[in-house]
C-alpha positions in Angstrom: -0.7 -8.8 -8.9 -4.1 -7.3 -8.6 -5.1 -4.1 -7.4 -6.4 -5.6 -4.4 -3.6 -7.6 -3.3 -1.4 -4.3 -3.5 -3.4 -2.8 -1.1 -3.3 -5.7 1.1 0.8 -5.5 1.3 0.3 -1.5 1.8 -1.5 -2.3 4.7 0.2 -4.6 5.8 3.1 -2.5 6.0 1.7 0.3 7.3 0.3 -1.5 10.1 4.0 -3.6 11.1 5.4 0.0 11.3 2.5 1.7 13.2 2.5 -1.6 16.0 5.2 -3.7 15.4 2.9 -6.8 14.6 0.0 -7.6 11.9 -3.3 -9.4 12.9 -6.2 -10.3 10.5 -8.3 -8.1 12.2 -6.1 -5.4 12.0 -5.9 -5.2 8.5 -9.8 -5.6 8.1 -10.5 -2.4 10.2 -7.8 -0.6 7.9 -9.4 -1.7 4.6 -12.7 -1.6 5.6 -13.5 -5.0 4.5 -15.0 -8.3 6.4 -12.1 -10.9 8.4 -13.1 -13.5 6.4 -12.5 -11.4 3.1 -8.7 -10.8 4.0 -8.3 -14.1 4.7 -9.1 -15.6 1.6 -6.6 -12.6 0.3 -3.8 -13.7 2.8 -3.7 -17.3 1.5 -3.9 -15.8 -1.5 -0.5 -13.6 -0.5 1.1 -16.3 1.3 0.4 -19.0 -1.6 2.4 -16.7 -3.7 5.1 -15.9 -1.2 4.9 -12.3 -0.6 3.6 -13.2 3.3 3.7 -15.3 5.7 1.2 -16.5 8.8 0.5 -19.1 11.3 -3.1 -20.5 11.6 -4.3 -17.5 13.5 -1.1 -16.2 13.9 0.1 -12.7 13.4 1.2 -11.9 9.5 4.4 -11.0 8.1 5.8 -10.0 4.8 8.5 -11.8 3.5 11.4 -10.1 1.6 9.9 -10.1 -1.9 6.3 -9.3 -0.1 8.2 -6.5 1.6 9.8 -5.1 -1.5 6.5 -5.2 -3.1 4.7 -3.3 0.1 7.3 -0.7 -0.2 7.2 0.2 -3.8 2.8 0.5 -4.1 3.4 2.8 -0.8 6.0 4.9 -2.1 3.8 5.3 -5.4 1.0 6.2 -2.6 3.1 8.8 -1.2 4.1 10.5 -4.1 0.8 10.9 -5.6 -0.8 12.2 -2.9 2.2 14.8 -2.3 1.9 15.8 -5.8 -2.3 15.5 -5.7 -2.1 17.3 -2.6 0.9 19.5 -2.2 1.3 20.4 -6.2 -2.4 20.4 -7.2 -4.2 21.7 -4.3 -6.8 18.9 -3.8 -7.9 18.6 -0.2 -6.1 15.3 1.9 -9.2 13.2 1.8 -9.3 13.5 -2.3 -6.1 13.7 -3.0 -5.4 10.3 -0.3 -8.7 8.7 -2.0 -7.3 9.4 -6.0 -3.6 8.7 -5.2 -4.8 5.0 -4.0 -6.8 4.4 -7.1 -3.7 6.1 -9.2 -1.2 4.1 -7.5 -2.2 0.8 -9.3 -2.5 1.9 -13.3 0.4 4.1 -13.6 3.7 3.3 -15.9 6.8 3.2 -14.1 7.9 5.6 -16.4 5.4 8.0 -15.3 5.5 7.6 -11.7 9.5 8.0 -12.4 9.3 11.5 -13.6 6.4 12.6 -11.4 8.4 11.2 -8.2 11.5 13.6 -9.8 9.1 16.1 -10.3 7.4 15.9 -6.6 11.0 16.3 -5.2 12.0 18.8 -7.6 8.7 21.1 -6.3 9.7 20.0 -2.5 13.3 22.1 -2.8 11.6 25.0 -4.5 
């Protein structure tokens, strides 16, 4: 999956748990991109099963669209905790690397810097 779909299932997470349901709209104010540019993405998700939406209707992950949300924003999270929290960088930077960082990291690495984040959390 491209970088770009990832952050379409991030958002599209973020914004079910924020207000229950997902509109196109909603997830084009969040990106900062044009209605008809996360369209094309959506059939793009739904095409390859990771959502699902009515014409015009509101969008929903499925379970594997869902597991997939859930993993790039928990890679979010823990990079901008250690960006922010461990490094020092002001939110904005740290919130604006992290997303670019989420996408190109190993698992491997994001394994040991997620034990490493919670590691510096109980100190």
């Amino acid at each position: 999956m491209r970088e770009s779909g990832e952050d379409y299932l991030e958002a599209v997470l973020e914004l079910e748990q924020e207000h229950g349901s997902v509109r196109l709209t909603d997830v084009a104010l969040k990106i900062g991109v044009t209605k008809p540019s996360v369209s094309r993405a959506m059939k793009i998700l739904q095409a390859d099963g990771y959502i699902h939406q009515e014409t015009y209707g509101t969008i929903e992950l499925t379970a594997k669209g869902r597991l997939k949300a859930s993993q790039v924003y928990s890679r979010h999270k823990t990079l901008t905790t250690f960006l922010g929290d461990v490094l020092g960088l002001d939110p904005v930077t740290a919130e604006a690397d992290a997303c670019r960082m989420e996408h190109i990291l190993s698992a491997e690495t994001m394994e040991r810097l997620a034990a490493f984040v919670a590691e510096h959390k109980q100190k």
